[in-house]
C-alpha positions in Angstrom: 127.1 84.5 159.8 125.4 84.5 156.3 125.1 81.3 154.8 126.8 81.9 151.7 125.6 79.1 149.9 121.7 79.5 150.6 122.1 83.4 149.1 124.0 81.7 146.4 121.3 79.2 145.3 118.5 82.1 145.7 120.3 84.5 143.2 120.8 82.1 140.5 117.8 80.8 141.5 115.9 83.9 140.8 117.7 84.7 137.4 115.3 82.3 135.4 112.1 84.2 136.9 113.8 87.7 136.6 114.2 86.4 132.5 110.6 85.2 132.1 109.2 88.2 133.5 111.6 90.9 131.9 110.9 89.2 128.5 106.7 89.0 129.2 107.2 93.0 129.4 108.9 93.7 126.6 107.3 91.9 124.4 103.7 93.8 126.0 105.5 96.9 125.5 106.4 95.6 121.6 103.7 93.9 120.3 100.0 93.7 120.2 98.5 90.8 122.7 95.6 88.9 120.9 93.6 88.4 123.7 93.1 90.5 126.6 92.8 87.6 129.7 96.0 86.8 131.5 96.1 83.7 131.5 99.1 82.5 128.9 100.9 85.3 131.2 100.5 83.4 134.4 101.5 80.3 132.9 104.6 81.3 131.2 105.7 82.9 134.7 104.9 79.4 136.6 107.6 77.7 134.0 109.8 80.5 134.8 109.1 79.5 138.1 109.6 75.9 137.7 113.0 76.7 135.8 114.3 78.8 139.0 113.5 75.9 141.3 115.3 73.5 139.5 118.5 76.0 138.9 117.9 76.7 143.0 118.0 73.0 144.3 121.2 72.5 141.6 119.6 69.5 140.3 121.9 68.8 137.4 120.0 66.0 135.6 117.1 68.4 134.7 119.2 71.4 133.5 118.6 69.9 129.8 115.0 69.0 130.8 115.0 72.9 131.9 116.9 74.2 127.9 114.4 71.9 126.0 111.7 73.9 128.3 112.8 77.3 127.9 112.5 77.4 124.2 109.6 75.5 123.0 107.6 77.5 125.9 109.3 80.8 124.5 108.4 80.5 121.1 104.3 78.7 121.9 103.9 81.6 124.2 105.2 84.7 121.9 103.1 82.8 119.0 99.8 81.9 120.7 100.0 85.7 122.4 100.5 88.1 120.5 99.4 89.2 116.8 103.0 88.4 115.3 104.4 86.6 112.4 106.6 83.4 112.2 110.0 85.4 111.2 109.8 87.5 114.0 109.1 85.0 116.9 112.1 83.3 115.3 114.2 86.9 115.9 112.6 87.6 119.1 114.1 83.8 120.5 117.8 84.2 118.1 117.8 88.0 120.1 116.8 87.6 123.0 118.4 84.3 123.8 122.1 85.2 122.4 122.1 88.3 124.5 121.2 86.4 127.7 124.1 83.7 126.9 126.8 86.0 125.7 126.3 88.4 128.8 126.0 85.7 131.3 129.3 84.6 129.4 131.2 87.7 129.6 129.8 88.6 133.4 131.1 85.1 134.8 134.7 85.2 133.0 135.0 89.2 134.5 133.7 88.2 138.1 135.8 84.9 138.0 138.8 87.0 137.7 137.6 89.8 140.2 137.5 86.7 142.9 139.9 84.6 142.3 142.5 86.8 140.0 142.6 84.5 137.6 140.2 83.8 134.5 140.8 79.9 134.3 138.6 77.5 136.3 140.6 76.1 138.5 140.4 72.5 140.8 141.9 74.4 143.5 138.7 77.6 143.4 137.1 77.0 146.5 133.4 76.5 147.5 132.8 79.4 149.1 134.2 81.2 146.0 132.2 79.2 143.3 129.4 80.8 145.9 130.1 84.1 145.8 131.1 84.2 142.3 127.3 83.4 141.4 126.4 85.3 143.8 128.1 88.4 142.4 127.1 87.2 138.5 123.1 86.8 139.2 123.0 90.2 141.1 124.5 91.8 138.2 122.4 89.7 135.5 119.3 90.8 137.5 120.3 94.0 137.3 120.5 94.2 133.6 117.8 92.3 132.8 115.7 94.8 134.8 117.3 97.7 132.9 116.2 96.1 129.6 113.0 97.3 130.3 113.4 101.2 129.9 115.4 100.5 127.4 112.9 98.5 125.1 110.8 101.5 126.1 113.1 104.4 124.7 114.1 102.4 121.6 110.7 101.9 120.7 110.0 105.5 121.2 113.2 105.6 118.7 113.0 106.9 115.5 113.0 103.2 112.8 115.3 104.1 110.9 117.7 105.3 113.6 116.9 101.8 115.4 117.7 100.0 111.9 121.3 101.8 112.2 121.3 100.8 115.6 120.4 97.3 115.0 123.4 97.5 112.0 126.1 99.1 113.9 125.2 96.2 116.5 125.5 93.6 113.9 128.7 94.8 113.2 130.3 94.6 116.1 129.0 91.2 116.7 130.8 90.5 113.9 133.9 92.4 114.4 134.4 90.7 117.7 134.0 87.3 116.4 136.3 87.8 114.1 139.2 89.1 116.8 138.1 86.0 119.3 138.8 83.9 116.5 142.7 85.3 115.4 143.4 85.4 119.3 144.9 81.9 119.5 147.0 83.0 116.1 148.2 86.1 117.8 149.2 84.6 121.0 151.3 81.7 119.6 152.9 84.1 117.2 153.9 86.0 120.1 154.4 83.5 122.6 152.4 84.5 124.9 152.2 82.4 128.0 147.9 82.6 127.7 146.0 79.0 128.1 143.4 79.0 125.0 140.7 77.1 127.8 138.3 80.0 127.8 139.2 80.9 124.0 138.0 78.0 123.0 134.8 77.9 124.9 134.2 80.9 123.6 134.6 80.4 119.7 132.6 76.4 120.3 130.0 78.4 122.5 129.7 82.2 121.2 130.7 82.3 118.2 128.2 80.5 116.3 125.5 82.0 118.1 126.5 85.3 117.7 127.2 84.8 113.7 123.9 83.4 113.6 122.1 85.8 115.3 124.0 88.3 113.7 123.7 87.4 109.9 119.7 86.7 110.9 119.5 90.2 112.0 121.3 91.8 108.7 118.9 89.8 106.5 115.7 91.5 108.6 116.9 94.7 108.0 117.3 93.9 104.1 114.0 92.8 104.3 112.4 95.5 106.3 113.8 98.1 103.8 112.4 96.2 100.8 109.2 96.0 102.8 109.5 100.5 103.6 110.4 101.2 99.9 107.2 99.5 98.7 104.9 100.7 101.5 106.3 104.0 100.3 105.5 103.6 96.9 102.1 102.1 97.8 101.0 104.9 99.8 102.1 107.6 97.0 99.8 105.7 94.6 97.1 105.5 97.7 97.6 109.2 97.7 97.5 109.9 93.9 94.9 107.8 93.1 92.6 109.2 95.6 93.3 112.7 95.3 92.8 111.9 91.0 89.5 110.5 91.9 88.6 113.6 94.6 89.4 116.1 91.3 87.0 114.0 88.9 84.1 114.0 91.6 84.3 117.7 91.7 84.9 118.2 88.3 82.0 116.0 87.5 80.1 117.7 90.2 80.9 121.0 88.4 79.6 119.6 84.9 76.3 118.3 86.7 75.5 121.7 88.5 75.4 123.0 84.8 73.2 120.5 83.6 70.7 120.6 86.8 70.6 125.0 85.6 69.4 123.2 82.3 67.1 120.7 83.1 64.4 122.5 84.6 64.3 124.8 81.9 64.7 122.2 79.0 61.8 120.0 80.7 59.2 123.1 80.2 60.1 123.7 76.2 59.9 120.2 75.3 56.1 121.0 77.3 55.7 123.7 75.1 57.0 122.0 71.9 54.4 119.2 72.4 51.5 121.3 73.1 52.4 123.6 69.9 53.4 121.1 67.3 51.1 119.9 64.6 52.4 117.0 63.7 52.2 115.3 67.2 53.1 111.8 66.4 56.6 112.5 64.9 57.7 115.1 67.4 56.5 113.5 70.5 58.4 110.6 69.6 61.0 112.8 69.0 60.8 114.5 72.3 60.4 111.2 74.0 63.6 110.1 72.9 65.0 113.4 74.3 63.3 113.2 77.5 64.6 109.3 77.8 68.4 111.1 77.2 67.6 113.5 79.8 66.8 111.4 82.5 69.9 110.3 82.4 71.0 113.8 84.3 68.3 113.3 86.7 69.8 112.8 90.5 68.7 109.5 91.4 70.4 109.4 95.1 69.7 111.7 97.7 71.9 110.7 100.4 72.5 114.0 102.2 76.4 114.8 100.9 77.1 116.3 97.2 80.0 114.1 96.4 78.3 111.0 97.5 75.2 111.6 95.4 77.8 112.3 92.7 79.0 108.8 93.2 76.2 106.9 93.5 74.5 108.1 90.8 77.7 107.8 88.3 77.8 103.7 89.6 74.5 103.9 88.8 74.6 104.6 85.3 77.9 101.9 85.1 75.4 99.4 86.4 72.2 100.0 84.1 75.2 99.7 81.2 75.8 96.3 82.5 72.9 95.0 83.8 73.7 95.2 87.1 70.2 95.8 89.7 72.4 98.3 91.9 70.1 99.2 95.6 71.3 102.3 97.6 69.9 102.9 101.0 72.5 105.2 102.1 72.2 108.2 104.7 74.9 110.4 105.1 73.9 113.7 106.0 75.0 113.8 109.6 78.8 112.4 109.4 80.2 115.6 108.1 83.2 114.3 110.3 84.4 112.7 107.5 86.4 114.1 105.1 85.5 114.4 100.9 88.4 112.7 100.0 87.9 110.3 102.1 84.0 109.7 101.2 85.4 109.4 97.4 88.1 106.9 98.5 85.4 104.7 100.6 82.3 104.4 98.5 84.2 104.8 94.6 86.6 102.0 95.5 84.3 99.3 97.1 81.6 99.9 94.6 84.5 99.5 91.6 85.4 96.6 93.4 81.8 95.2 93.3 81.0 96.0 89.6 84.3 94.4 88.6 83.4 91.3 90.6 79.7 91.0 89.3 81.0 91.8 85.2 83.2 88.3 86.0 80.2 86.3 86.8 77.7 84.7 84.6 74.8 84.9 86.5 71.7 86.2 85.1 70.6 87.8 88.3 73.9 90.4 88.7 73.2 92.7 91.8 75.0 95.5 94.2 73.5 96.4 97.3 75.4 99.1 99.8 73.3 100.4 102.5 75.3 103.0 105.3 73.4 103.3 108.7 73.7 104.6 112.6 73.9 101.1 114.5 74.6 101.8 118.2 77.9 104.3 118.3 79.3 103.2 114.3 78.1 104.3 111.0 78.0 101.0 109.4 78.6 100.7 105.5 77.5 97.1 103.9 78.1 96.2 100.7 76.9 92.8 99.2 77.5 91.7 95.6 76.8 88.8 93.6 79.6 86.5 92.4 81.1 83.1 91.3 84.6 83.2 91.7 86.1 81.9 95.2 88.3 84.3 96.5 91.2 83.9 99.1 90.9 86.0 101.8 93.8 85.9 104.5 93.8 88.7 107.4 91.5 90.5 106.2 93.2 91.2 102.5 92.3 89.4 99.2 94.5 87.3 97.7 94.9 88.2 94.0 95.9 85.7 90.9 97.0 88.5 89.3 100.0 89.0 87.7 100.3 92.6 89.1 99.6 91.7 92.2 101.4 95.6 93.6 98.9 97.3 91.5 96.0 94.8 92.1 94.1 95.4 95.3 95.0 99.1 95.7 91.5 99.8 95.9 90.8 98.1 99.7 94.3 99.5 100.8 92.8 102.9 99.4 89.6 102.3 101.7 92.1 101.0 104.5 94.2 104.1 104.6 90.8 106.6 104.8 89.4 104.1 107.5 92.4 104.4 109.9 91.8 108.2 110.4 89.2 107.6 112.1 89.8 104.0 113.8 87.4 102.4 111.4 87.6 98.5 111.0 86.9 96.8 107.7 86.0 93.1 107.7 85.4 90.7 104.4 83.4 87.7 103.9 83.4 85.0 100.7 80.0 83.4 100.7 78.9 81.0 98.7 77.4 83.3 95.8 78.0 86.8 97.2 80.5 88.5 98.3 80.4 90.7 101.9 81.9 94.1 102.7 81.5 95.7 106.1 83.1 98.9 107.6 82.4 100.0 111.0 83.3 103.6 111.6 83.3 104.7 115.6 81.0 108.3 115.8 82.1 109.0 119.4 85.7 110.1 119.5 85.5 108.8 123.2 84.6 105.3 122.5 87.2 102.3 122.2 87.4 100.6 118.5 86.6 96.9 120.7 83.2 98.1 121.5 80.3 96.1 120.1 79.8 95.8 116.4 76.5 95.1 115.0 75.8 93.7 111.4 73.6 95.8 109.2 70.9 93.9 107.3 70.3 94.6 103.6 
């Protein structure tokens, strides 16, 4: 004969494992891990072990020892993990948690009444009932928790803003149902119905406030998350506008200097012929000095192997000589014709903007700019050092502006971000003590992994 009891402990027993490991799963199917060893992984399953041997040898003086357990390792393990903010750690535990309590809720009130035929807990309910009542109730909760997993998987294969309806429609009903749980006493004294308000009442001490909770919490993320969309929206149509403005004034400006390069050649030989033919030499070859000085100005300085970069470079350079600025190029680009002009424009005009701005702030006598682009290993490394005397804020990777208009403010990097992710580039920042540090790795071999080795270039 089975021994009821023994398959009794083992199912609720393995309910707390079952939970630790379904929730480790989803959340590697949700989020990005920030390391790659297993070791958090292992540990979080051995307190989900620990937590299953406690609920297995019905210990009742640790069960509040086993609570306290559950959610500080929870939240430690989702934060220490995985690349994820405070808010949503606190909506992954509110989630996940009230789901797993309102279920086992439901499931042991439906099964209680399957067994017994009634839904009260009663002093008469046997042993061997209690047994197979849990019995019946862990199977099922194993059973659902286990499903949660393709699920997680299809809805984050959802469309968002069909989950955000989702996530509403949800909220909704949490709410809804609340709301009838709570007039259900009303209703049955009005009526006099003969129904004990026992499980009524665990329900709205118990449920209720967890499920408003959670609830409301949910509502306000959504609010959030579509305040968030609507100005990632209207980020990426300036992104877009500004970059394809500046595209249109690199060509146009490329247009205007093909016309003058026509002229330069020939212009060059009559001012040879004007000071070989003039008479009065002093006057005219200061004349034609100060013409040849204004002419120069047209002359390509930067060679780097791609039009609309030379185009660039050589406009910045003129900016810097205005401003006394010692700009150094040592760029070579005439073998990534992978990326795309727009994207070239959006790179180079925005970080070396960026650096001009940041060296007319400083006092310094000695104001410099040097970008140098390179093959290192499998990445075409750009570096671009400036001098400066401000201390910047930088946090993940962004710079955090005083600005007032901070929306409009630091479009330039988000410019360079957006070109970058194309073609899995990585951009890191660094605040020295009297320069500031750009560097952008860009992966040449479609077949290589972004985590590969990165090495520094050195001006």
């Amino acid at each position: 004969m089975l021994d009821v009891e023994l398959m009794s402990r083992i199912a609720t027993g393995a309910c707390p494992f079952i939970e630790y490991f379904v929730l480790l799963k989803i959340l590697n199917c949700l989020e990005e891990r920030k390391y790659e060893n297993r070791y958090l992984d292992i540990v979080f399953l051995l307190i989900g072990a620990l937590d299953s041997i406690i609920l297995f040898s019905r210990e009742t003086q640790y069960y509040g020892f086993t609570m306290n357990l559950n959610w500080i390792s929870f939240i430690l393990f989702i934060k220490l993990n995985y690349k994820i903010s405070n808010y949503k750690v606190l909506l992954y535990y509110l989630t996940y948690n009230t789901v797993q309590y309102v279920i086992g809720q439901w499931l042991i009130y439906i099964v209680f009444f399957f067994v017994t035929g009634h839904s009260e807990y009663a002093s008469t309910t046997s042993e061997y009932n209690y047994n197979i009542i849990f019995i019946i109730e862990s199977s099922i909760n194993i059973f659902i928790n286990i499903s949660y997993i393709n699920l997680i998987k299809r809805f984050r294969d959802t469309d968002k803003e069909k989950v955000s309806v989702i996530i509403i429609i949800g909220c909704i009903i949490s709410n809804f149902t609340v709301a009838i749980m709570n007039s259900l006493p009303t209703w049955t004294y009005m009526f006099r119905m003969n129904y004990s308000y026992d499980h009524l009442n665990v329900f709205n001490i118990n449920v209720t406030p967890k499920l408003s909770f959670t609830s409301s919490f949910l509502l306000l993320m959504i609010v959030f998350k579509i305040i968030k969309d609507i100005k990632e929206k209207s980020e990426e149509r300036l992104l877009k506008e500004k970059i394809d403005m500046q595209y249109k004034y690199y060509l146009n400006l490329q247009e205007s200097q093909n016309k003058v390069k026509k002229l330069y050649h020939d212009i060059n030989n009559h001012i040879f012929c004007i000071r070989n033919l003039s008479s009065d030499k002093e006057d005219v070859n200061k004349y034609i000095d100060e013409m040849s000085k204004e002419l120069n100005q047209f002359k390509e300085i930067h060679n780097t192997g791609n039009m609309i970069l030379d185009i660039i470079l050589n406009e910045k350079q003129n900016i810097c000589n205005e401003n006394n600025i010692d700009l150094t190029c040592d760029v070579n680009f005439s073998k990534f014709n992978f990326i795309e002009m727009t994207d070239v424009c959006s790179i180079f005009s925005n970080i070396l903007d960026n650096a001009i701005e940041a060296c007319n702030k400083t006092s310094m006598d000695k104001k410099y700019i040097k970008i140098r682009g390179t093959l290192v290993k499998s990445y075409y490394v750009i570096r671009c050092e400036n001098s400066k005397t401000n201390k910047l804020e930088i946090k993940n990777s962004k710079i955090i502006t005083s600005k007032k208009d901070k929306f409009i403010h630091g479009i330039g990097l988000k410019s360079v971000k957006s070109s970058l992710k194309k073609y899995n580039g990585d951009l890191e920042i660094e605040d020295l003590k009297n320069k500031f540090l750009l560097q952008i790795y860009i992966p040449i071999d479609e077949n290589m992994t972004v985590g590969a080795t990165k090495v520094p270039v050195v001006l």
